[in-house]
C-alpha positions in Angstrom: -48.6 12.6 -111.8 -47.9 11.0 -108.5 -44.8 12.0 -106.3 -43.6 9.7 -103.6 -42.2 12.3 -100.5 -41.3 9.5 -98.2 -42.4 6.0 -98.1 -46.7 5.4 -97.6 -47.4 8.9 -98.7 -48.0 9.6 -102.1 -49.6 12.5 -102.9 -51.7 13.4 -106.2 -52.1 16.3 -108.3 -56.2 16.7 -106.9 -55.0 16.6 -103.1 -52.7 19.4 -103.9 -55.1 21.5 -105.8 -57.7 20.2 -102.6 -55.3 21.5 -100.2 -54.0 24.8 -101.6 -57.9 25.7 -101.9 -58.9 24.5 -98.5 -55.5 26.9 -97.2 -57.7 29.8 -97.9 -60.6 29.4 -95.3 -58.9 30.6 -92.9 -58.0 29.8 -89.5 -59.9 26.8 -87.8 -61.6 26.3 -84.9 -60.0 23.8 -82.3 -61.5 22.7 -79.3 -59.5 20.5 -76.8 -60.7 18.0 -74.8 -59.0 16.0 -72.1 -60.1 13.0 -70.4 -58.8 12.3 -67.1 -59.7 11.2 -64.0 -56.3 12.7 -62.6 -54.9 15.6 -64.8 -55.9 18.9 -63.6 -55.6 22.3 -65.8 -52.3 22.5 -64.7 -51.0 19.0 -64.7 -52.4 18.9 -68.5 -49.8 18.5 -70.7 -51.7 17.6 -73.7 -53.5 20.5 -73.7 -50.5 22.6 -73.3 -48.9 21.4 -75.8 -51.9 21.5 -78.2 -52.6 24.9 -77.5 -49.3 25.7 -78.5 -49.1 23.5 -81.6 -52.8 24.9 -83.0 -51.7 28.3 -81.7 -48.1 28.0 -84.1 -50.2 26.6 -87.4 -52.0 29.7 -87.5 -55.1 28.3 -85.9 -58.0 28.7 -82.8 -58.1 27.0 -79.6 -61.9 27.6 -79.3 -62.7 25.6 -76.1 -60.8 23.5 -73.7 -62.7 21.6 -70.9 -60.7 18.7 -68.9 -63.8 16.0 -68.1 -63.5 12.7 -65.8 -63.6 9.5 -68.0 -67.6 8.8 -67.1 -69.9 7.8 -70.3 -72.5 11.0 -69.5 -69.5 13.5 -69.5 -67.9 12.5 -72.6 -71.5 12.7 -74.3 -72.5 16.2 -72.9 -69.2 17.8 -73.7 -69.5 16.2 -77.0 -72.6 17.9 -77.9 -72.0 20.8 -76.0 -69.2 21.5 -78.2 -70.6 20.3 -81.5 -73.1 23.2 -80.7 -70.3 25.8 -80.7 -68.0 27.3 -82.8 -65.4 24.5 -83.3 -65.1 22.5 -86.0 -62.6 20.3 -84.7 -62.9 18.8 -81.5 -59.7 16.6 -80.0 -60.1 14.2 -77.6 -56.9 12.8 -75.7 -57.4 10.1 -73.0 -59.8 7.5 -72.0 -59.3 5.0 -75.7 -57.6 1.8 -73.8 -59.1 -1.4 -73.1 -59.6 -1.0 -69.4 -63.3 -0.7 -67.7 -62.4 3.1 -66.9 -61.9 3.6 -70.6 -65.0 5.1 -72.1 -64.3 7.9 -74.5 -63.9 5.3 -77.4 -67.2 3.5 -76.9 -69.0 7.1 -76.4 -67.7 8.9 -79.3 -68.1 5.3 -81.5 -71.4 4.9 -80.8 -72.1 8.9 -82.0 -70.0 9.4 -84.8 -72.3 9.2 -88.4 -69.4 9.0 -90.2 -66.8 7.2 -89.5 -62.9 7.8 -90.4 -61.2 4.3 -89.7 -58.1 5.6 -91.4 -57.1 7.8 -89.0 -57.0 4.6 -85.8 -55.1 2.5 -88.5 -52.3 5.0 -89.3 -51.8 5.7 -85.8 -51.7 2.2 -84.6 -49.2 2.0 -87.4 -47.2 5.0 -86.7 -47.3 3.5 -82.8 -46.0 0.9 -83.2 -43.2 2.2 -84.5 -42.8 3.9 -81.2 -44.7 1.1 -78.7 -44.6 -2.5 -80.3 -47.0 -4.7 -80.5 -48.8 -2.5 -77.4 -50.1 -0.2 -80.2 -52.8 -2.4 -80.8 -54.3 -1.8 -77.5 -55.1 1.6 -78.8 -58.5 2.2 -79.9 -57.5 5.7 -81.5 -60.8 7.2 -83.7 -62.1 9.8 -85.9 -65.1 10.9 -87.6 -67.6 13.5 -88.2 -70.4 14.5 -85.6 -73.0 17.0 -86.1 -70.9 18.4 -89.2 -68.1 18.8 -87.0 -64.4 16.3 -87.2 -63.5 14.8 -84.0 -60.2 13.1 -83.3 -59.8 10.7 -80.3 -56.1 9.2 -78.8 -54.7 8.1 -76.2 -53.6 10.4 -73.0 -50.4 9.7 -73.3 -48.0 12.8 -74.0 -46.0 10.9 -77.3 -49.5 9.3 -78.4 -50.7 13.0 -78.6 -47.6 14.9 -80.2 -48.4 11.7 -82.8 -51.2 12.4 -83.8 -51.1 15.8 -84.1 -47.5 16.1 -85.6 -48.5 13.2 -88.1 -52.1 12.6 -88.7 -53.8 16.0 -88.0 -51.9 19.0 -88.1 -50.7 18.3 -92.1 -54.4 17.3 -93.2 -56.4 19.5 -90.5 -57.2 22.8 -93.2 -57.8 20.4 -95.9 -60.2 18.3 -93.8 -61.9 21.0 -92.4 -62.7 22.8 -95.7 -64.1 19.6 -96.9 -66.6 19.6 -94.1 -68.3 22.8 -95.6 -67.2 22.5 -99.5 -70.2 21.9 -101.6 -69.9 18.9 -103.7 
């Protein structure tokens, strides 16, 4: 049986039985990542309010590292943190068109599996928000090394977003499905 809880999202018998299993693994492992070539640890609202937002689902915030918008930083934190504890990494920053914006390209070029869902529902849900400007967006997601990473833009509203839309509600569910056996 389907149910309908507002209009787009439909949810199915299997997702709930997915997600009240995935509800028992426990908290997950968050790291945060900001890219910025002018935020500073305490100019970084993003990661304040991510921190509190993982913090209030009953989560981790594993790792936070703030990083200039260079191709070689992006890729070293990336692995860096794919080698850790986290099984979530979220990138905010750096996913525009202009020639400073790199984190896109980077974390394209590495992800093996791609989630193209997740920059179409937020371009969606943007432009709600941002007009037609929401296609200038270049929002990602995927898996890297076994571990989910989320990418958006810097902006404070593009953040609370996606987290308050996209990953928060799915984030246990998606995670468990990273080490479920099939």
């Amino acid at each position: 049986m389907l149910e309908t809880n507002f209009p787009g999202e439909i949810k199915s018998a299997s997702t709930a039985a997915h997600k009240a299993q995935a509800a028992s693994g426990g908290p997950v492992a968050v790291a945060i990542v900001t890219v910025s070539d002018s935020r500073t640890p305490d100019t970084d609202v993003n990661a304040h309010y991510l921190r509190a937002e993982i913090a209030a689902a009953g989560h981790i915030v594993s790792d936070y590292r703030l990083i200039r918008d260079e191709p070689e930083q992006v890729t070293a934190v990336l692995d860096d943190l794919t080698a850790s504890a986290a099984r979530v990494l979220l990138f905010n920053g750096g996913t525009g068109i202009a020639p400073r914006d790199t984190t896109f390209d980077v974390l394209d070029s590495k992800l093996e599996k791609k989630m193209p869902g997740f920059g179409e529902l937020f371009r969606i849900l943007s432009w709600a928000e941002v007009g037609a400007a929401a296609m200038l967006s270049r929002a990602t997601a995927g898996v890297y090394h076994n571990t989910l990473i989320f990418s958006t833009p810097g902006s404070p509203n593009a953040v609370k977003l996606a987290w308050e839309k996209l990953i928060a509600p799915e984030l246990q569910h998606m995670a468990w499905e990273m080490i479920r056996k099939s």
